[in-house]
C-alpha positions as a LaTeX table, in Angstrom:
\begin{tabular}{lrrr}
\hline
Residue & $x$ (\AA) & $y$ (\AA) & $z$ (\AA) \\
\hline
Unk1 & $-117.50$ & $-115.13$ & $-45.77$ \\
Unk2 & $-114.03$ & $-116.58$ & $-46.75$ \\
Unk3 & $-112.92$ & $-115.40$ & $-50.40$ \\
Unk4 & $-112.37$ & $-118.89$ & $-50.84$ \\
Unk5 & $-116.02$ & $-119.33$ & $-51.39$ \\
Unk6 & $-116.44$ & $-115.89$ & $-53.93$ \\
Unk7 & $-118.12$ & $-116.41$ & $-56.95$ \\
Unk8 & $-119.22$ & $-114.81$ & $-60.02$ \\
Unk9 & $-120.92$ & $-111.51$ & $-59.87$ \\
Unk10 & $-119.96$ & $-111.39$ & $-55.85$ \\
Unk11 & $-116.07$ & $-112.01$ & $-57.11$ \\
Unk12 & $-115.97$ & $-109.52$ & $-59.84$ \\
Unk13 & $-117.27$ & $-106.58$ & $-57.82$ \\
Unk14 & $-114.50$ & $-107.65$ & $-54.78$ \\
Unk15 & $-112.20$ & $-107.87$ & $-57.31$ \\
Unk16 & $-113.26$ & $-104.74$ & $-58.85$ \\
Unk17 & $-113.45$ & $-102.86$ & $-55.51$ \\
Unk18 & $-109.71$ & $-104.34$ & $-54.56$ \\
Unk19 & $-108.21$ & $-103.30$ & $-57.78$ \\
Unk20 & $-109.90$ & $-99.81$ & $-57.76$ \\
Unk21 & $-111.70$ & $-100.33$ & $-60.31$ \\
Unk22 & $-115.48$ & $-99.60$ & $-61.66$ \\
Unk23 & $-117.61$ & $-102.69$ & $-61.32$ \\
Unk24 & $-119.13$ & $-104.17$ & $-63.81$ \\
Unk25 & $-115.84$ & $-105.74$ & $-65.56$ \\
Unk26 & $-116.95$ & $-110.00$ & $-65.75$ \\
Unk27 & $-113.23$ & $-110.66$ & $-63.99$ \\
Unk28 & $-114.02$ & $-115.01$ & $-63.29$ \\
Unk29 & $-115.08$ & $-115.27$ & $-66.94$ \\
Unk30 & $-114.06$ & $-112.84$ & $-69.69$ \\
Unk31 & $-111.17$ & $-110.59$ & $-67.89$ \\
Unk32 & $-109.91$ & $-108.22$ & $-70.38$ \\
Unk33 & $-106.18$ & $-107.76$ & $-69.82$ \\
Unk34 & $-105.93$ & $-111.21$ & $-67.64$ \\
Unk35 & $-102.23$ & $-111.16$ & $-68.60$ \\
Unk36 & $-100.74$ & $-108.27$ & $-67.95$ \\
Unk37 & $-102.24$ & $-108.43$ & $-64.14$ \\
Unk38 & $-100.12$ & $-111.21$ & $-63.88$ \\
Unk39 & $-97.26$ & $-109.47$ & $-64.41$ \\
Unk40 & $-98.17$ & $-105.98$ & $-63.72$ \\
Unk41 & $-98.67$ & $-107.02$ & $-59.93$ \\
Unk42 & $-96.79$ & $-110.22$ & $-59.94$ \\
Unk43 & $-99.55$ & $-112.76$ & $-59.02$ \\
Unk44 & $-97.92$ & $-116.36$ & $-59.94$ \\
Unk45 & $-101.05$ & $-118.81$ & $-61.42$ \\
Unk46 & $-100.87$ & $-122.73$ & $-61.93$ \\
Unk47 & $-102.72$ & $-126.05$ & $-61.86$ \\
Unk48 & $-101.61$ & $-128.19$ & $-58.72$ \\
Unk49 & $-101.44$ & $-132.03$ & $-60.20$ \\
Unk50 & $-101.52$ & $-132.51$ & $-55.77$ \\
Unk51 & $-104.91$ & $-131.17$ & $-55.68$ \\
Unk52 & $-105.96$ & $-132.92$ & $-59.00$ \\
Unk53 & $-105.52$ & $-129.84$ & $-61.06$ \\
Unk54 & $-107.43$ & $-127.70$ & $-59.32$ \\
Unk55 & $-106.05$ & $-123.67$ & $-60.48$ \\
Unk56 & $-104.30$ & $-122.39$ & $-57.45$ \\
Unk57 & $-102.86$ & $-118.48$ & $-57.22$ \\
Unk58 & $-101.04$ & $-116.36$ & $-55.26$ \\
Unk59 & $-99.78$ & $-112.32$ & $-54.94$ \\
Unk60 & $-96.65$ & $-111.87$ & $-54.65$ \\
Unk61 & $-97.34$ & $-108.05$ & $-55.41$ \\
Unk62 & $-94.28$ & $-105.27$ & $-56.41$ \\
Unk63 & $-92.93$ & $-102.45$ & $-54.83$ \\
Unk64 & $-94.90$ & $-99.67$ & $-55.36$ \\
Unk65 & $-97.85$ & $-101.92$ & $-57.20$ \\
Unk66 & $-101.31$ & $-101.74$ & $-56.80$ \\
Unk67 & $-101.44$ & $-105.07$ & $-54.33$ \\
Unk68 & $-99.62$ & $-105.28$ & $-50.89$ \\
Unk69 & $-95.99$ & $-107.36$ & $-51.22$ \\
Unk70 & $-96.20$ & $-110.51$ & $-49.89$ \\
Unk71 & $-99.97$ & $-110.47$ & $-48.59$ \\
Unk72 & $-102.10$ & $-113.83$ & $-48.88$ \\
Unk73 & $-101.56$ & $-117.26$ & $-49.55$ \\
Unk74 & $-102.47$ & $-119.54$ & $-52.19$ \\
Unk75 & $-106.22$ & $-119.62$ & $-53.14$ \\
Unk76 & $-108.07$ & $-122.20$ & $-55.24$ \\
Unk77 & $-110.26$ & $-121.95$ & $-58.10$ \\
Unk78 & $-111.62$ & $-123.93$ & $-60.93$ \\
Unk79 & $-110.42$ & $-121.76$ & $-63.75$ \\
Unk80 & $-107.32$ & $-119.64$ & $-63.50$ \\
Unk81 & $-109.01$ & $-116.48$ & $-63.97$ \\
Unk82 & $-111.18$ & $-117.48$ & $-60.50$ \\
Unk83 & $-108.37$ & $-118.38$ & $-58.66$ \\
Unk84 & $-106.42$ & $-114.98$ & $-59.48$ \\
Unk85 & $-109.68$ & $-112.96$ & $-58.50$ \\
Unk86 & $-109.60$ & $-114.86$ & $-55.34$ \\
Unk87 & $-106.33$ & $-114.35$ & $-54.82$ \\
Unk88 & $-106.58$ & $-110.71$ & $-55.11$ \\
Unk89 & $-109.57$ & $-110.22$ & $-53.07$ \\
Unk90 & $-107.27$ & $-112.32$ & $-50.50$ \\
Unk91 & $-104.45$ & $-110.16$ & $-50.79$ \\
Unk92 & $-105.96$ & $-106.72$ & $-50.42$ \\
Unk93 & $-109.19$ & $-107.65$ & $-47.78$ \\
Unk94 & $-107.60$ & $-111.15$ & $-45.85$ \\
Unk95 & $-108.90$ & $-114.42$ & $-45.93$ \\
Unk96 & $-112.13$ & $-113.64$ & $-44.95$ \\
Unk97 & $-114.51$ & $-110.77$ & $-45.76$ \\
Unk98 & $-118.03$ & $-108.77$ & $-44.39$ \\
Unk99 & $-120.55$ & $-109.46$ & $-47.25$ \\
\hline
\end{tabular}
């Protein structure tokens, strides 16, 4: 499945499982902390006026952080919160993941 595609309780327990993390945590809706993520592991978030404001995100990740530097590109999503959890997912699994 690509991560592109993730959604709700299927996003928050990849999300969950990339970050280490216990499930359970509602990361595309209510994500506790949303902020410091950002720049904890350096993930850059942003509506693209190009792609009619759609939320795009990206890791850029930090030496010694909990995400690989550099890894993934940047994923869509209609809410910033979506688009970081895909973006995550991306980062740590690839583009596409075994469901």
């Amino acid at each position: 499945m690509n991560v592109s595609e993730l959604s709700g309780s299927a996003l928050d327990e990849w999300v969950a499982r990339a970050l280490g993390d216990a499930p359970g945590v509602a990361y595309s809706d209510t994500w506790p902390g949303f902020d410091r993520v950002l720049d904890r592991d350096a993930i850059h978030v942003a509506p693209m006026p190009g792609k009619r404001y759609q939320w795009c995100a990206i890791v850029v990740g930090r030496p010694g952080g909990r995400l690989p530097e550099g890894r993934g590109g940047w994923v869509e999503g209609d809410s910033p919160r979506v688009a970081v959890a895909r973006a995550i997912v991306s980062a740590r699994f690839g583009a596409t993941i075994d469901v």
